[in-house]
TORMAR-92474 format. One record per residue: residue in one letter; z, x, y of N, C-alpha, C in turn. Coordinates in steps of 0.02 Angstrom, whole numbers. Each point is the difference from the previous one (the first is absolute). Example, Ala and Ser with C-alpha at 12.3 -4.5 7.8 and 13.67 -1.06 7.14 Angstrom:
BEGIN
(fipa A,(390,660,-284),(0,-45,59),(0,45,60))
(fipa S,(-36,-18,53),(3,42,59),(37,-39,55))
//
This chain:
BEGIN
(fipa X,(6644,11177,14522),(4,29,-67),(-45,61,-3))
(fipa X,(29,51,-13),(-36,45,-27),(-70,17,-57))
(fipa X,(-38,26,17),(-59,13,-73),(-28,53,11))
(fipa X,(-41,24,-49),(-47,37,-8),(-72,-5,2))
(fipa X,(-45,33,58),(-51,-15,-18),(-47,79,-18))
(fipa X,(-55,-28,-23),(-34,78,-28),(-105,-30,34))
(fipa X,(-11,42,-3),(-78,-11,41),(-50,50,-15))
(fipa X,(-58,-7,-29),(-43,62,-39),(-23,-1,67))
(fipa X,(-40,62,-12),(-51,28,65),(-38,5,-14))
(fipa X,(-66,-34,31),(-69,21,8),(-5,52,16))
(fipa X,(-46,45,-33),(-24,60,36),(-36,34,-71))
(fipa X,(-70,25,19),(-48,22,-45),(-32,-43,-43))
(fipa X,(-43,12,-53),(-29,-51,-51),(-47,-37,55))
(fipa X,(-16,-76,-47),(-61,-31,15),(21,-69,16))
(fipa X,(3,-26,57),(8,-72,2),(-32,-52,-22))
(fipa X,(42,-34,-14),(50,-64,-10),(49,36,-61))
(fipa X,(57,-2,48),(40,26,-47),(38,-53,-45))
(fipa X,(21,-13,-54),(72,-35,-30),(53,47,-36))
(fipa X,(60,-63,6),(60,49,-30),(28,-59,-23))
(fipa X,(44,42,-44),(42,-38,-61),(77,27,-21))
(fipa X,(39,-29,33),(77,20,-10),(48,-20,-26))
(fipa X,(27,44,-56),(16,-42,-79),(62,19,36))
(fipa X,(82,-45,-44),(72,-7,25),(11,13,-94))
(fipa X,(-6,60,-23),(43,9,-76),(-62,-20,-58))
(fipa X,(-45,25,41),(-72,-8,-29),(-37,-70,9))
(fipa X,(23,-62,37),(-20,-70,-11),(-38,-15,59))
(fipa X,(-43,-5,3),(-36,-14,75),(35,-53,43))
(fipa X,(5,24,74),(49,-22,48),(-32,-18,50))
(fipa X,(-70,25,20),(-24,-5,64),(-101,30,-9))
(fipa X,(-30,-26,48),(-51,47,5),(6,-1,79))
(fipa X,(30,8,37),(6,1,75),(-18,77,11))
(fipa X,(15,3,79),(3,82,-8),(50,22,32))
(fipa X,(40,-32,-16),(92,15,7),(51,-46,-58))
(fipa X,(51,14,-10),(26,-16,-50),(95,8,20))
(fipa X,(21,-61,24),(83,17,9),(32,-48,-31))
(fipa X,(63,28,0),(57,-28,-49),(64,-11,28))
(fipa X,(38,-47,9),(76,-32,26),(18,62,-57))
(fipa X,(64,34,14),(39,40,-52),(59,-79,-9))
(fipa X,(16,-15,17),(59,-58,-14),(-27,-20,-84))
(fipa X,(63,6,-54),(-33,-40,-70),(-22,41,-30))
(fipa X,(-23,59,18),(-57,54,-16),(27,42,-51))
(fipa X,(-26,14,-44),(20,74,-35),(-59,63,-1))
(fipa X,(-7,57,-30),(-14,60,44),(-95,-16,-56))
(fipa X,(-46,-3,40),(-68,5,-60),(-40,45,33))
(fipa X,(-68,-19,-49),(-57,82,8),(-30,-51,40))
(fipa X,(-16,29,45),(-84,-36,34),(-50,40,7))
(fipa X,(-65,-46,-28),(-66,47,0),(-51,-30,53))
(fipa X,(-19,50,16),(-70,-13,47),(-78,30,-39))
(fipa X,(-22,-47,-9),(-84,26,-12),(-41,-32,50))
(fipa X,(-36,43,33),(-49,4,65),(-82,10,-34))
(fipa X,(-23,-21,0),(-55,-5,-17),(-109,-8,51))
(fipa X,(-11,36,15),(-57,-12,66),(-54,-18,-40))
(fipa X,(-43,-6,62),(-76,-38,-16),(-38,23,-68))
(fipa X,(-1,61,-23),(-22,19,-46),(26,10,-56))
(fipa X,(68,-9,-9),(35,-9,-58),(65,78,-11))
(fipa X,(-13,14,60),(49,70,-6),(59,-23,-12))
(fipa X,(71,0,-33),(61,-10,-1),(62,41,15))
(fipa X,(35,-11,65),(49,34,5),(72,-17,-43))
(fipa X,(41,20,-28),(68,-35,-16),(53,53,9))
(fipa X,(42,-28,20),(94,7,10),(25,-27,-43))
(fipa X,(83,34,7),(59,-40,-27),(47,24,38))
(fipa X,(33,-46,-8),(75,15,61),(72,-27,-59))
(fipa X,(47,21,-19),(65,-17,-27),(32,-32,77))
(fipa X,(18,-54,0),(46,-41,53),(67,5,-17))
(fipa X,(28,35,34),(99,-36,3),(17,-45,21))
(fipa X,(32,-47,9),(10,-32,47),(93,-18,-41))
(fipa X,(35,0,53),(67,21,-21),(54,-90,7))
(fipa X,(6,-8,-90),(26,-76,0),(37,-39,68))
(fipa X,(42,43,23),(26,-36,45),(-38,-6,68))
(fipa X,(-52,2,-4),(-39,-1,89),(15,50,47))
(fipa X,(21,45,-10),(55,26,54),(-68,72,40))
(fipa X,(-54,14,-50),(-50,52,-9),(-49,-5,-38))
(fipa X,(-47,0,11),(-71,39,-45),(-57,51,19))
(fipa X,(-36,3,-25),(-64,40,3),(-39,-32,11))
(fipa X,(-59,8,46),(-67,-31,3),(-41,53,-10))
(fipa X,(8,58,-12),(-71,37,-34),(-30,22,-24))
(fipa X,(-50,10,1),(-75,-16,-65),(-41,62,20))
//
């Protein structure tokens, strides 16, 4: 089966980093990757907030397609 996965990057700021990756604003994950089966799926926003040792905050948004019949999507962010 096909999916999508997405993966923040370390790089700069202050360690210990965390992150927080919302699926249509609802928190989904604090990993530091975040994928999705497209099967069932319809098209949402996903957010990333990255956050380091000292409280700096990075954030994204990505619009997802992912196309009803399985046949195609997008994985990127």
């Amino acid at each position: 089966e096909s999916y999508c996965s997405w993966s923040a990057m370390k790089f700069g700021g202050q360690p210990p980093y965390s992150f927080q990756w919302k699926r249509n604003g609802v928190f989904v994950t604090s990993d530091v990757s975040y994928s999705v089966a497209p099967a069932g799926s319809a098209d949402f926003t996903l957010e990333l907030y990255a956050t380091d040792g000292v409280g700096r905050t990075y954030f994204t948004t990505k619009a997802i397609a992912i196309d009803p019949s399985n046949t195609s999507f997008s994985c990127t962010l």
